[in-house]
TORMIFI-590362 format. One record per residue (C-alpha): chain; y, z, x; residue number from 1; residue in one letter. Coordinates in nm, 2 decimals, decimal comma. Each point is the difference from the previous one (the first is absolute). Layout:
REM TORMIFI-590362
(A (Y Z X) NUM A)
...
***
This chain:
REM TORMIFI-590362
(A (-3,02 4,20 -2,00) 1 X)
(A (0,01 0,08 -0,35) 2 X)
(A (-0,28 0,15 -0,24) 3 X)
(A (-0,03 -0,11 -0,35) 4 X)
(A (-0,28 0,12 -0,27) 5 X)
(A (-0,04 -0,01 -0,36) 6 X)
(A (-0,26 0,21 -0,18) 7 X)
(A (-0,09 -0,01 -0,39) 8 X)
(A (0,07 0,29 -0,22) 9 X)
(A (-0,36 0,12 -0,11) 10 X)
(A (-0,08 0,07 0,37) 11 X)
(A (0,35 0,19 0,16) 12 X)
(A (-0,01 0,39 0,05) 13 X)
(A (-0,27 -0,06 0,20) 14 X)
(A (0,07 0,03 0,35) 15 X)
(A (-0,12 -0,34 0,02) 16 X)
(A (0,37 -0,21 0,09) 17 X)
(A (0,11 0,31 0,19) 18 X)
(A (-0,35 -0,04 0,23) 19 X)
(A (0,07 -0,43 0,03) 20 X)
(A (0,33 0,09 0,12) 21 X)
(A (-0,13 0,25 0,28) 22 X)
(A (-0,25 -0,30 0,12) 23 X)
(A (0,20 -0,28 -0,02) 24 X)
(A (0,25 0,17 0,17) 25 X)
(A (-0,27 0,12 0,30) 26 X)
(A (-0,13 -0,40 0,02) 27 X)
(A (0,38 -0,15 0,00) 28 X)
(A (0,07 0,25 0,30) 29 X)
(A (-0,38 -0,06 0,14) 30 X)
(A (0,04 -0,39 -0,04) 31 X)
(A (0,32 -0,02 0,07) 32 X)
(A (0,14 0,19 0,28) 33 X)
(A (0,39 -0,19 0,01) 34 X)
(A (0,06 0,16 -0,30) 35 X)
(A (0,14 0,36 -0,02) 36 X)
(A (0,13 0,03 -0,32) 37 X)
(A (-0,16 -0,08 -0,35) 38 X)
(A (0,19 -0,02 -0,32) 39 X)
(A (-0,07 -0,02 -0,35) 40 X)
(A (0,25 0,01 -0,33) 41 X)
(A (-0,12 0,13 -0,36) 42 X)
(A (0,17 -0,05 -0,28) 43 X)
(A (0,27 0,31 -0,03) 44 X)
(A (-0,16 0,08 -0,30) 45 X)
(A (-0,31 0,00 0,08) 46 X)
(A (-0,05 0,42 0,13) 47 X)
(A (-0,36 -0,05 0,04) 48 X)
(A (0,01 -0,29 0,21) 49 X)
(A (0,26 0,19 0,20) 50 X)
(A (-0,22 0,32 0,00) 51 X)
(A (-0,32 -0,20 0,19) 52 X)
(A (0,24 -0,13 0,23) 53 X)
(A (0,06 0,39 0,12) 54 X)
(A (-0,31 0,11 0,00) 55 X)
(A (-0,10 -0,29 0,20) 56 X)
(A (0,27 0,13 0,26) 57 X)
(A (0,25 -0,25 -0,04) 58 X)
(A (0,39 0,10 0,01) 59 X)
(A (0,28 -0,12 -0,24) 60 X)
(A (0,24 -0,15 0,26) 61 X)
(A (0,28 -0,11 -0,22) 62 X)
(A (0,11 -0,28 -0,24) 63 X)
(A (-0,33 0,04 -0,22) 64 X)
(A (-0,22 -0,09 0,32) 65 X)
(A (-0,29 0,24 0,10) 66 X)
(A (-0,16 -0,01 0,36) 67 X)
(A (-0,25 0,13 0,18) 68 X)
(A (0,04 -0,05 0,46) 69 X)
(A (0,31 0,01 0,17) 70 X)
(A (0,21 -0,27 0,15) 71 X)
(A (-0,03 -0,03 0,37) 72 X)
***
């Protein structure tokens, strides 16, 4: 499954896009119990978008995609 999320300038820094990806991540696991791995790629440039994605407890697994589960 894979996460996407925009969020506009005057509201980053936050807390709030690092706090959607923690509960969208709990509901697609809840919801959706075949899936085991959740992915999501920000732009390379785009640090902050990276940094939520982290704090949110999602690993960078290689060729600019970040997950959060494990394969089974």
């Amino acid at each position: 499954m894979e996460l996407g999320y925009w969020l506009a300038a005057a509201h980053s820094g936050k807390g709030i896009m690092t706090e959607a990806i923690r509960q969208m991540v709990q509901l697609g696991f809840a919801e959706f119990p075949e899936v085991t791995r959740i992915y999501a790629s920000p732009f390379g440039s785009n640090i902050a978008s990276q940094k939520a994605l982290e704090k949110a407890g999602f690993h960078f697994g290689g060729q600019a995609a970040w997950h959060a589960g494990e394969e089974r």
